[in-house]
C-alpha positions as CSV (number, residue, x, y, z in Angstrom):
1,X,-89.1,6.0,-10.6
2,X,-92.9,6.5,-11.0
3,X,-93.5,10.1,-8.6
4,X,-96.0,8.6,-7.1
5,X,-93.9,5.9,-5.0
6,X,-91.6,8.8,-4.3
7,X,-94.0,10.5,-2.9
8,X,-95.5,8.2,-0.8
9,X,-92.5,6.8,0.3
10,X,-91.2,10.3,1.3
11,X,-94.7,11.1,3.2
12,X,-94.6,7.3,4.8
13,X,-90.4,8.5,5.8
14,X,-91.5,12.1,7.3
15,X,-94.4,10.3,9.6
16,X,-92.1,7.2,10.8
17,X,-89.5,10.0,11.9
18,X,-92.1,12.0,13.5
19,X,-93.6,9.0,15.5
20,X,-90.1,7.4,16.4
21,X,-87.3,8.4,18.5
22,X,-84.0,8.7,17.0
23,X,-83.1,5.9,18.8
24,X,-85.5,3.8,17.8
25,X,-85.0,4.9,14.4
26,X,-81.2,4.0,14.4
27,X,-82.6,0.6,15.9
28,X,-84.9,0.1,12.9
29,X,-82.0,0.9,10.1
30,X,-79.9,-1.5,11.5
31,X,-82.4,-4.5,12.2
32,X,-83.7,-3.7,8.6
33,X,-80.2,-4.1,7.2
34,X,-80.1,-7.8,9.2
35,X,-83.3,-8.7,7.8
36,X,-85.2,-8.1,4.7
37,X,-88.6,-9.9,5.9
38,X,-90.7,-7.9,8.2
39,X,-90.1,-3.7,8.4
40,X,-88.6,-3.2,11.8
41,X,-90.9,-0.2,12.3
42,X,-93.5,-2.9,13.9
43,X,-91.2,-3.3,16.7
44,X,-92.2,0.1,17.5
45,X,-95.8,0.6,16.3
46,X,-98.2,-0.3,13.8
47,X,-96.6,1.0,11.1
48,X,-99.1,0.1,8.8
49,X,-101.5,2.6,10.4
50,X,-98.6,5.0,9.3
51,X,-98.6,3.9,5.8
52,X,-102.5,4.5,6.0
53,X,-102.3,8.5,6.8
54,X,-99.5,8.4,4.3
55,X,-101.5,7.0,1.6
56,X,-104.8,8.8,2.2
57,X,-102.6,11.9,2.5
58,X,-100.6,11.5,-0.7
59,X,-103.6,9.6,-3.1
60,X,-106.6,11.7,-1.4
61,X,-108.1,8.3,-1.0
62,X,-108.2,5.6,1.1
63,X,-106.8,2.0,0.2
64,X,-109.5,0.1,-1.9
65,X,-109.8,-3.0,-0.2
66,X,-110.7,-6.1,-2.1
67,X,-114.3,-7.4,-2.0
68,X,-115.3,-10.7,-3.8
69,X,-118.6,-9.4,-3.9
70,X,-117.6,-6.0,-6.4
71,X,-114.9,-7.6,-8.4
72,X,-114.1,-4.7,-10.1
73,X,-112.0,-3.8,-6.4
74,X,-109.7,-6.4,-7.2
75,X,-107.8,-4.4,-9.9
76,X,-107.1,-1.7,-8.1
77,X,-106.7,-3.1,-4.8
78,X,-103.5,-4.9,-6.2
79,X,-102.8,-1.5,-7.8
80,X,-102.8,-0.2,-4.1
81,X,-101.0,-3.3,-2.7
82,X,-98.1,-3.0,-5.4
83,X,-97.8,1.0,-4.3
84,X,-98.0,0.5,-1.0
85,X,-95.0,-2.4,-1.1
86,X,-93.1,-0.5,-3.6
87,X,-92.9,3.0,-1.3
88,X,-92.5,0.8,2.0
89,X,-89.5,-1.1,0.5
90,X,-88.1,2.4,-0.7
91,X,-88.4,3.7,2.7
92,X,-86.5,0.9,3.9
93,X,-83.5,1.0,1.6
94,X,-83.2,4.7,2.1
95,X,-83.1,4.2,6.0
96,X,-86.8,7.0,6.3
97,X,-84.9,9.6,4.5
98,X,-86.4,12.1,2.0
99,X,-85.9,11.1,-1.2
100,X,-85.0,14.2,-3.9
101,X,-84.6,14.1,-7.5
């Protein structure tokens, strides 16, 4: 696994625990399990404003978003896309738990 999913998808886990109840938490595992669409989380809150502060925490950037009028964004704003799907899906199968080597 490429460290740098693992580490976003460990920093993305620790903030979803922080910000949800453990209620809430058990909720989202088992909805998740039901259903492989949408991340349960969003039940809750905007998750993806979770995944921001754990991707500008773990990258030291924020995400490059896609211009038409720079195409040189495109590249790496699928580069971002794929790392930020990648370390949400992670979280997800690991029910937000800490993932160690």
């Amino acid at each position: 696994m490429d460290a740098i999913v693992q580490q976003l998808s460990n920093k993305f886990s620790e903030i979803v625990k922080r910000e949800l109840t453990e209620e809430q938490l058990i909720l989202v595992n088992e909805t998740n399990k039901k259903c492989c669409e949408n991340c349960a989380t969003h039940d809750f809150l905007d998750a993806n404003v979770l995944m921001c502060e754990a991707f500008k925490e773990v990258t030291r950037r924020d995400l490059i978003l896609y211009d038409d009028t720079i195409p040189e964004t495109l590249h790496q704003f699928n580069n971002d896309c794929i790392l930020w799907n990648t370390a949400w899906n992670l979280s997800k199968e690991n029910k937000f738990e800490q993932i160690i080597d």
